[in-house]
Wavefront OBJ file of the C-alpha trace (Angstrom):
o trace
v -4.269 1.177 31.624
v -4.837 1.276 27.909
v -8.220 1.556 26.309
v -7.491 1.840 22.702
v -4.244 0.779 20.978
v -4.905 3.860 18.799
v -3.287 6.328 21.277
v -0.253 4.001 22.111
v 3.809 5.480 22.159
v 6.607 4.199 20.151
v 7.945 2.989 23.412
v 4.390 0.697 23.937
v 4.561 -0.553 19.810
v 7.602 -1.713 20.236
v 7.000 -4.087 23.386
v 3.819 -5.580 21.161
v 6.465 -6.150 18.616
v 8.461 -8.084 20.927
v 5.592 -9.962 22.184
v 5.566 -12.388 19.342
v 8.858 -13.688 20.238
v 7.898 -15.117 23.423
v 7.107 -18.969 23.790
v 4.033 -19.358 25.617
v 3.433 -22.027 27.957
v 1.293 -24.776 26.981
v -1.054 -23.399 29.998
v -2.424 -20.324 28.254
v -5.574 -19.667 27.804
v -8.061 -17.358 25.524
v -9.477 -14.670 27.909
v -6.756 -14.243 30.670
v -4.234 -10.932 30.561
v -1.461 -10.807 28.031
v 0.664 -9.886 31.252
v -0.436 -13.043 33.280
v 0.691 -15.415 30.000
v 3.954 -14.012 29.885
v 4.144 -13.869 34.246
v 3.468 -17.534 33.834
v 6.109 -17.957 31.014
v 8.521 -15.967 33.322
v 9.617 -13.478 30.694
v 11.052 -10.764 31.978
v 8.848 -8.820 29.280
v 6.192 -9.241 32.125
v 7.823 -6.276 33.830
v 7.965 -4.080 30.963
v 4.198 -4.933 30.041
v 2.654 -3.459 33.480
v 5.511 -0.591 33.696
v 4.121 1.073 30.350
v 0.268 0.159 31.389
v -0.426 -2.943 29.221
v -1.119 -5.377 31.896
v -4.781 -4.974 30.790
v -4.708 -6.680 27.436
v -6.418 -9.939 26.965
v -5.107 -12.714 25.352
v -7.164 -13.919 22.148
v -5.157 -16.382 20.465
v -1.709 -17.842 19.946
v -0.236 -19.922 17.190
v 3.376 -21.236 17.194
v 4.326 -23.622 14.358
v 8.023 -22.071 14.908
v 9.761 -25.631 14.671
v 8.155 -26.296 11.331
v 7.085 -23.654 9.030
v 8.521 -20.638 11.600
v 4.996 -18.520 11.885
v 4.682 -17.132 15.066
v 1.186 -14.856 15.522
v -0.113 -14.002 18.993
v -3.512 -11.929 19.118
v -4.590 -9.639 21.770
v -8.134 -7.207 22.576
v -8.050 -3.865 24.223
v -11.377 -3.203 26.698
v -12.842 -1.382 23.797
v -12.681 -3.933 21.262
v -9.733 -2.916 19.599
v -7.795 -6.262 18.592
v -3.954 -6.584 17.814
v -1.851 -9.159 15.912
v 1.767 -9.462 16.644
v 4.095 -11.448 14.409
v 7.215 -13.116 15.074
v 10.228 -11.937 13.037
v 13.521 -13.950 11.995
v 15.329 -15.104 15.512
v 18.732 -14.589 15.787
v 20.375 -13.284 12.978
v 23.912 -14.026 13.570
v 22.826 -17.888 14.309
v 21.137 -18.594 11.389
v 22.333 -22.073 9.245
v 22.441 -19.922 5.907
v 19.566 -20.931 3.003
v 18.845 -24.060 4.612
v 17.696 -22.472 8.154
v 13.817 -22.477 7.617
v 13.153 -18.527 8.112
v 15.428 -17.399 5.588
v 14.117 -20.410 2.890
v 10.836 -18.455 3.751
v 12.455 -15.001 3.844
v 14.158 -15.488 0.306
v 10.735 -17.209 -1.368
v 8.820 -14.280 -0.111
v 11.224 -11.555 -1.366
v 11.185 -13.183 -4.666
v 7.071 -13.784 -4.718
v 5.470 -11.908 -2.295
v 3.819 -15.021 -1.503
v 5.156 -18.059 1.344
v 3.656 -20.596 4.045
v 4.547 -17.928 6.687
v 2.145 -15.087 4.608
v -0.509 -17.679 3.904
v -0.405 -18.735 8.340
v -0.769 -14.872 8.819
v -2.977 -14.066 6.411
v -5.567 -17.024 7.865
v -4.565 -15.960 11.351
v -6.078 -12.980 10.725
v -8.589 -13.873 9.277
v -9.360 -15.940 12.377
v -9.109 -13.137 15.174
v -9.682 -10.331 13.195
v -12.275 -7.578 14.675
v -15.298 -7.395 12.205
v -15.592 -3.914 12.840
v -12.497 -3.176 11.431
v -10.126 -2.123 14.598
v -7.684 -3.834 13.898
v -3.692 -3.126 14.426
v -0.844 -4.834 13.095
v 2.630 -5.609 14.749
v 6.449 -7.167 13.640
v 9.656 -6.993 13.823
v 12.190 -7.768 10.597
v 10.214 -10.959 9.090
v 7.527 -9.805 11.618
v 7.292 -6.661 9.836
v 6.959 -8.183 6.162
v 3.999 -10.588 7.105
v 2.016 -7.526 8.580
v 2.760 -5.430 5.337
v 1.896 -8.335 3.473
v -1.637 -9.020 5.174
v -1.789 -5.282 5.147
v -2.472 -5.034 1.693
v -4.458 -7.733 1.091
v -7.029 -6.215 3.764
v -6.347 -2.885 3.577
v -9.689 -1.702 4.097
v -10.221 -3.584 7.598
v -6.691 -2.636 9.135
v -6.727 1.122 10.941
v -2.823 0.542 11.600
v 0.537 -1.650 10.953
v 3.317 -0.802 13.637
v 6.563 -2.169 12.259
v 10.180 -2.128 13.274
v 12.924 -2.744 10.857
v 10.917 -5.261 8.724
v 11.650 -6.786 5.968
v 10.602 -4.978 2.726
v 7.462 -5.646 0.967
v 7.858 -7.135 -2.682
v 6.188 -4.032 -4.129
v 6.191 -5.321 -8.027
v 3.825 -7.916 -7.224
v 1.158 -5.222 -6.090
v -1.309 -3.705 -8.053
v -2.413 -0.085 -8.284
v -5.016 -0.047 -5.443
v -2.170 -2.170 -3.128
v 0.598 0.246 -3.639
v -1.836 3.449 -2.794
v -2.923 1.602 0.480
v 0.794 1.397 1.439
v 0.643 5.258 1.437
v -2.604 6.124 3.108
v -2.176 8.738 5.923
v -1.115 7.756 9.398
v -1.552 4.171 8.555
v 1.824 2.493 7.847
v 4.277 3.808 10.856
v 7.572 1.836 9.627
v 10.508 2.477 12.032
v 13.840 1.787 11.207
v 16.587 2.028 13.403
v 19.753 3.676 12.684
v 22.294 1.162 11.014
v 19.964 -1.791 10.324
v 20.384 -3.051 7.265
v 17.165 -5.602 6.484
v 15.180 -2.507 6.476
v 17.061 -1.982 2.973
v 16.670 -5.407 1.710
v 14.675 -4.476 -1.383
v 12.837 -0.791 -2.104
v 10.282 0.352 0.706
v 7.243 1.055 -0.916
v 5.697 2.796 2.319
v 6.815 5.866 4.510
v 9.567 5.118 6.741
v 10.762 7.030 9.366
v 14.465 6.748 10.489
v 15.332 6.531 14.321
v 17.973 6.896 16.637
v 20.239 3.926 17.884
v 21.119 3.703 21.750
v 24.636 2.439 21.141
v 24.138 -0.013 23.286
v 25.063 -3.256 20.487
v 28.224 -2.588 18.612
v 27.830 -5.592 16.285
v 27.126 -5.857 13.102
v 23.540 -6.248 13.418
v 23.263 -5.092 16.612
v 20.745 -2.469 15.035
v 18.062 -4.897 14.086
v 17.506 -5.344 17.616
v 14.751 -3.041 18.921
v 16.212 -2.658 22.036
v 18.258 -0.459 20.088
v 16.015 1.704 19.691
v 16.557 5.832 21.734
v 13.588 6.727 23.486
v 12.668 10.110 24.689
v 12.118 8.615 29.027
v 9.262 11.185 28.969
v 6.787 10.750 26.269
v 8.391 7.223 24.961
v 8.762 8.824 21.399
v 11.344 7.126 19.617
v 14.000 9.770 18.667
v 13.997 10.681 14.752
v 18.082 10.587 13.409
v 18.671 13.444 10.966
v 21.481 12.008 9.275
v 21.378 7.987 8.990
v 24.287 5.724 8.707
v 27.096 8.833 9.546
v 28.335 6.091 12.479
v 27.645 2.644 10.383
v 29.696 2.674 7.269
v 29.988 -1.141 7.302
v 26.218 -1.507 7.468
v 25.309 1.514 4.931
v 27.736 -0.386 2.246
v 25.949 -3.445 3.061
v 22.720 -2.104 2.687
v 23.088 -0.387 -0.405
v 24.975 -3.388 -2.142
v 21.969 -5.919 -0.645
v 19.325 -3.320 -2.119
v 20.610 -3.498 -5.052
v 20.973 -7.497 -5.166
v 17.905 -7.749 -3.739
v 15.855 -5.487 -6.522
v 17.604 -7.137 -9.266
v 16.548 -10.656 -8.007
v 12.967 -9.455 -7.825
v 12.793 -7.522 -10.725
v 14.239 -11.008 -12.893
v 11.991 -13.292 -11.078
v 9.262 -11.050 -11.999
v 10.087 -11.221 -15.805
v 10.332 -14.683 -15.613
v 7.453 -15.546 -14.011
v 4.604 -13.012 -14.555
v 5.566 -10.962 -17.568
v 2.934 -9.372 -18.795
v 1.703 -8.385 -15.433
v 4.937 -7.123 -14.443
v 5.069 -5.069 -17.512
v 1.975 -3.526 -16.979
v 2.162 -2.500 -13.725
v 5.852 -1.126 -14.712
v 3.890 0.897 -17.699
v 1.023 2.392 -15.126
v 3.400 3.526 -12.877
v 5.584 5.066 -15.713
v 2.108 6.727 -16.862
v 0.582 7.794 -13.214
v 3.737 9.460 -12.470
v 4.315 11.687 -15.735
v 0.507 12.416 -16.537
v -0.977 12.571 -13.106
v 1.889 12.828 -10.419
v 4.498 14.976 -11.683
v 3.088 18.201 -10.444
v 2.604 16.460 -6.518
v 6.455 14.613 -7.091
v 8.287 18.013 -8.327
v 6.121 19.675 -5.275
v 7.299 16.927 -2.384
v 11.124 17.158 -4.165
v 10.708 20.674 -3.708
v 9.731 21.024 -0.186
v 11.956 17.853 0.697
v 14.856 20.405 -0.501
v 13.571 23.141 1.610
v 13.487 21.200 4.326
v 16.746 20.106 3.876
v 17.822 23.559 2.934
v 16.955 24.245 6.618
v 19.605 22.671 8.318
v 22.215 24.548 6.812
v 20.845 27.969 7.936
v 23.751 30.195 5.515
v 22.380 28.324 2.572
v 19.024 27.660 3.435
v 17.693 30.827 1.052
v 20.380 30.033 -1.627
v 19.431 25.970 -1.766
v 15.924 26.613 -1.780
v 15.881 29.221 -5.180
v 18.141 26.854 -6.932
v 15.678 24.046 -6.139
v 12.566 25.875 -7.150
v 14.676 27.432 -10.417
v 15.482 23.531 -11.359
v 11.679 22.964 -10.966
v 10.418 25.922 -12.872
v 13.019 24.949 -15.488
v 13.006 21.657 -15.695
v 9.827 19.858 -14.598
v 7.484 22.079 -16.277
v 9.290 22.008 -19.200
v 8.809 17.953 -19.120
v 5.434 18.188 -18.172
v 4.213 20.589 -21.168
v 6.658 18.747 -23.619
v 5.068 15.402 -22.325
v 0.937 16.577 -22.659
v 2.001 18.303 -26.159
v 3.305 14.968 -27.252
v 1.060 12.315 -26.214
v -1.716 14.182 -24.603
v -3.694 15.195 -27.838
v -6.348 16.457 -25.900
v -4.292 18.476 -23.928
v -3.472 20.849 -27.264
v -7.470 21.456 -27.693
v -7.687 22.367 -24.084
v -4.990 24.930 -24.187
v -6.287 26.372 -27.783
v -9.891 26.180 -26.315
v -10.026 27.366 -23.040
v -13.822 28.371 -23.327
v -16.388 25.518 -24.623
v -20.082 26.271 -25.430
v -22.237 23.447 -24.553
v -26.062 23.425 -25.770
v -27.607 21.228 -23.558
v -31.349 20.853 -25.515
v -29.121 19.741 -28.341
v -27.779 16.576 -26.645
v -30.940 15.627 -25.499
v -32.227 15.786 -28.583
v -29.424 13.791 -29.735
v -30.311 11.314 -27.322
v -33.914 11.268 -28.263
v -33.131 10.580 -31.827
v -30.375 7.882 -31.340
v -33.149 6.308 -28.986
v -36.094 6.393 -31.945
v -33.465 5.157 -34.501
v -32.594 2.233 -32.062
v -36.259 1.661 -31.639
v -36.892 1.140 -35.804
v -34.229 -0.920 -35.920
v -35.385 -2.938 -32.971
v -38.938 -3.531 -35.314
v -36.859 -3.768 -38.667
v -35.101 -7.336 -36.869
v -38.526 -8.458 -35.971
v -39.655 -8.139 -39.098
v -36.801 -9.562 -40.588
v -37.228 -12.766 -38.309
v -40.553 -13.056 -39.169
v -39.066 -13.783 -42.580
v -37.418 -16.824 -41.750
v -40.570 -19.530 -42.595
v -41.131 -17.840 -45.290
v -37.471 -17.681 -47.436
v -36.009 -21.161 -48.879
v -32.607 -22.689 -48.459
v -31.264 -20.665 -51.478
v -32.282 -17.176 -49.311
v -31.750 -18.491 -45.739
v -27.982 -17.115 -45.484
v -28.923 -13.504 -47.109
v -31.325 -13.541 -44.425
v -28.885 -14.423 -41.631
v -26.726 -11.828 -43.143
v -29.027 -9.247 -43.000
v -30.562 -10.432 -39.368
v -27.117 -10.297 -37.757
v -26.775 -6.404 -39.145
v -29.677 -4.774 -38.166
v -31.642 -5.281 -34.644
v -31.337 -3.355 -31.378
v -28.271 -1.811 -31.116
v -26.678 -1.766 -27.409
v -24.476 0.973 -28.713
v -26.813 3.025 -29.637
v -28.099 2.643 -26.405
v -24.975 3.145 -24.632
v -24.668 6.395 -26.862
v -27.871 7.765 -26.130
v -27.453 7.269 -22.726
v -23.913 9.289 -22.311
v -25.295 12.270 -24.163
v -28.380 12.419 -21.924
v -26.400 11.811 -18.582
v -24.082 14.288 -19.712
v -26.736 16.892 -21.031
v -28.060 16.614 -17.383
v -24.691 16.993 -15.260
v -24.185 20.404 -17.257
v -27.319 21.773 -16.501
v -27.029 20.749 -12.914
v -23.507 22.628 -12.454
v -25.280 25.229 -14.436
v -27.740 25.405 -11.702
v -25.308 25.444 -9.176
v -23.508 28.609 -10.972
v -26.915 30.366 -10.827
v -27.598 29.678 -7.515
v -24.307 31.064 -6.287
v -24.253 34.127 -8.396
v -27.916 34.897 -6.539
l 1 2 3 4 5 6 7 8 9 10 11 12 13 14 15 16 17 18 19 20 21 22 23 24 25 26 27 28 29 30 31 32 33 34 35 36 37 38 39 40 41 42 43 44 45 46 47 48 49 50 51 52 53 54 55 56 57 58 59 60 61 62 63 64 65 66 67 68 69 70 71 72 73 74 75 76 77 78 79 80 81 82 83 84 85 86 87 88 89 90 91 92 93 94 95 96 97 98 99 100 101 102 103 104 105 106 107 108 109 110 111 112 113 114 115 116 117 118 119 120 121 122 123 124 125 126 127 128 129 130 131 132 133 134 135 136 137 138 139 140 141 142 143 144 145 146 147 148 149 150 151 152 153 154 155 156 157 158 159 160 161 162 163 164 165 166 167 168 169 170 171 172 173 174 175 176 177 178 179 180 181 182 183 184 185 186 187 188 189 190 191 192 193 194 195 196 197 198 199 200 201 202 203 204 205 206 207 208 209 210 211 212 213 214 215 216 217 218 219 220 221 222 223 224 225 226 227 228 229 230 231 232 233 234 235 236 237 238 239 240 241 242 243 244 245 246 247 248 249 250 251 252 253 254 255 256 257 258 259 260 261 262 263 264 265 266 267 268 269 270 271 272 273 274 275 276 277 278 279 280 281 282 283 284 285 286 287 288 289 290 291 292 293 294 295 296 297 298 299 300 301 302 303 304 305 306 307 308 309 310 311 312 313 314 315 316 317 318 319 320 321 322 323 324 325 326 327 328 329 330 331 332 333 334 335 336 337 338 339 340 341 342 343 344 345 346 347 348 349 350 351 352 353 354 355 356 357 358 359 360 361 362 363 364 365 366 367 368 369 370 371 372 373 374 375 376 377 378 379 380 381 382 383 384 385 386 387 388 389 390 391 392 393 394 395 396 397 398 399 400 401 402 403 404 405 406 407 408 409 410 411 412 413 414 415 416 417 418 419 420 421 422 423 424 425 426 427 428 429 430 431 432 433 434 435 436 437 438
């Protein structure tokens, strides 16, 4: 039995995964076992559900508008509280009726927008059964897996985990900033794909994924996208990581790298066309964040990415792993320094003036004196709008003129404040220092 869908195997996320794709009978009910739904549906998931100890989940709620829109959601609670949302992915791949078959209408709309009637159901399904407490764990499988992202980061701060299988990628260029650091939080996003799927590739993953084993089992073409491909260690129900992904699928890695490429395009043109200036934007921020603030952290992760894969060719492990670092120390830093030099002007002080001298009674007084000056001109405009029954027609607009000019300044204010506030968080380090060196 289960208390916490916090401690659960791959084996166990990938049966909630499947769980969405079950038709419940029209008999269910809020408050009876997850297990005893699908017993009454006579699924043969039933089975696997009290063989890997989650016969205890309760059933919360269930939605399935399948024959119209094609949102599937079924929500679950542990014994402790913790609540789970499964959602259904795209059924049957190899059956579908082409653009006209509703999921992939909704799977090509949301590609393009990041926005559909299936994300809009989830996003109010969760919205619905979501714990207030903010235990809350996400589930899906191909389409499954986009409309979890896609809640995801739109309530990133109320979601401790998304468990996905070979979902469909996220439209990351209609995310902002905050959005596309969410994707990336630690431990939170665990995105499996399994050897030799291909939707997994249909656009850029803008999350960690990890890259798993396939049983063999399904020799077709997308027999990958099924998770009962998936290799599981019998023991600890850890799916089994694959080293080297695609080496038996060329078929599928051609596809996926052609589609990926299709795919980005699309998005990257519907983008232009339809939000310009915000696409822009976020393009420029990204350009900026990673050459001013995460080059040092990128060149580091390329670097240890090449050690690690310097590693599995023991003979060249040492000889890989200089030439990487020499192409770091050589060419990175090079970039960096050429980059802060050139656009950075503050970056030239800093490295001519390594030591700065910082009077602290000086800014306050500063302060003080911008304050007093805002003061007399504070009195100055009431005086000067006392004038106003006392000028003629002929004077009136000098007057105005003059009223609009002078008066209390709110950046003066703004001024006097920063120098003071500043003033104070230097002689509070400076206190700090003192403290330590005693």
């Amino acid at each position: 039995m289960i208390t916490s869908l916090s401690t659960l195997n791959d084996k166990q996320n990938s049966l909630l995964n499947q769980l969405a794709y079950v038709d419940l009978l029209s008999n269910w009910q809020s408050g009876m076992t997850v297990y005893e739904a699908l017993r009454r549906a006579e699924h043969e998931l039933a089975n696997e559900f009290k063989k890997n100890d989650l016969d205890n989940l309760i059933l919360k709620d269930y939605k399935n508008l399948n024959d119209s829109n094609g949102f599937v959601g079924i929500s679950f609670i542990t014994p402790s509280g913790d609540v789970g949302i499964s959602f259904r992915g795209t059924e049957g791949l190899e059956k579908l009726n082409g653009l006209f078959d509703v999921d992939m209408r909704d799977n090509i709309i949301a590609s393009l927008h990041g926005d559909s009637k299936q994300i809009r159901e989830a996003s109010a399904f969760f919205d619905k059964n979501k714990c207030d407490q903010g235990k809350n764990y996400l589930y899906g499988h191909s389409k499954g897996g986009n409309l979890a992202l896609e809640v995801y980061v739109r309530n990133y701060n109320e979601i401790k985990k998304v468990n996905i299988i070979n979902a469909q990628p996220i439209n990351h260029f209609t995310l902002n900033r905050k959005q596309r650091d969410a994707l990336w939080r630690d431990g939170v996003i665990n995105a499996i794909v399994i050897d030799g799927d291909i939707v997994a590739y249909l656009g850029s993953s803008a999350y960690p994924i990890r890259i798993v084993k396939n049983n063999g089992k399904d020799n077709t073409f997308f027999g990958p996208h099924h998770i009962s491909s998936m290799k599981f260690d019998d023991k600890t129900g850890k799916a089994l990581d694959e080293e080297q992904p695609f080496l038996n699928y060329p078929k599928q890695y051609a596809a996926a790298l052609y589609l990926k490429t299709i795919v980005t395009y699309s998005q990257v043109k519907t983008q232009l066309r339809t939000n310009p200036v915000v696409f822009c934007w976020n393009l420029i921020t990204r350009i900026y964040n990673l050459t001013v603030n995460n080059m040092y952290e990128k060149a580091k992760q390329l670097y240890d990415w090449g050690i690690k894969k310097a590693g599995m060719i023991k003979e060249w492990s040492g000889a890989i792993a200089e030439a990487v670092k020499s192409f770091l120390i050589s060419v990175i830093t090079p970039m960096t320094t050429w980059w802060n030099r050139t656009f950075n002007s503050g970056n030239n002080y800093a490295d001519e003036n390594p030591l700065i001298s910082v009077d602290t009674y000086k800014l306050s007084e500063y302060a003080q004196s911008l304050n007093d000056l805002n003061w007399r001109l504070e009195v100055l405009g009431v005086r000067v709008a006392s004038l106003y029954l006392k000028v003629g027609l002929r004077d009136l607009k000098s007057l105005l003129n003059a009223n609009f000019k002078i008066g209390k300044s709110s950046r003066l204010r703004k001024s006097a404040k920063y120098l003071q506030e500043t003033a104070e968080d230097f002689e509070q380090v400076e206190r700090k220092i003192l403290i330590q060196l005693v």
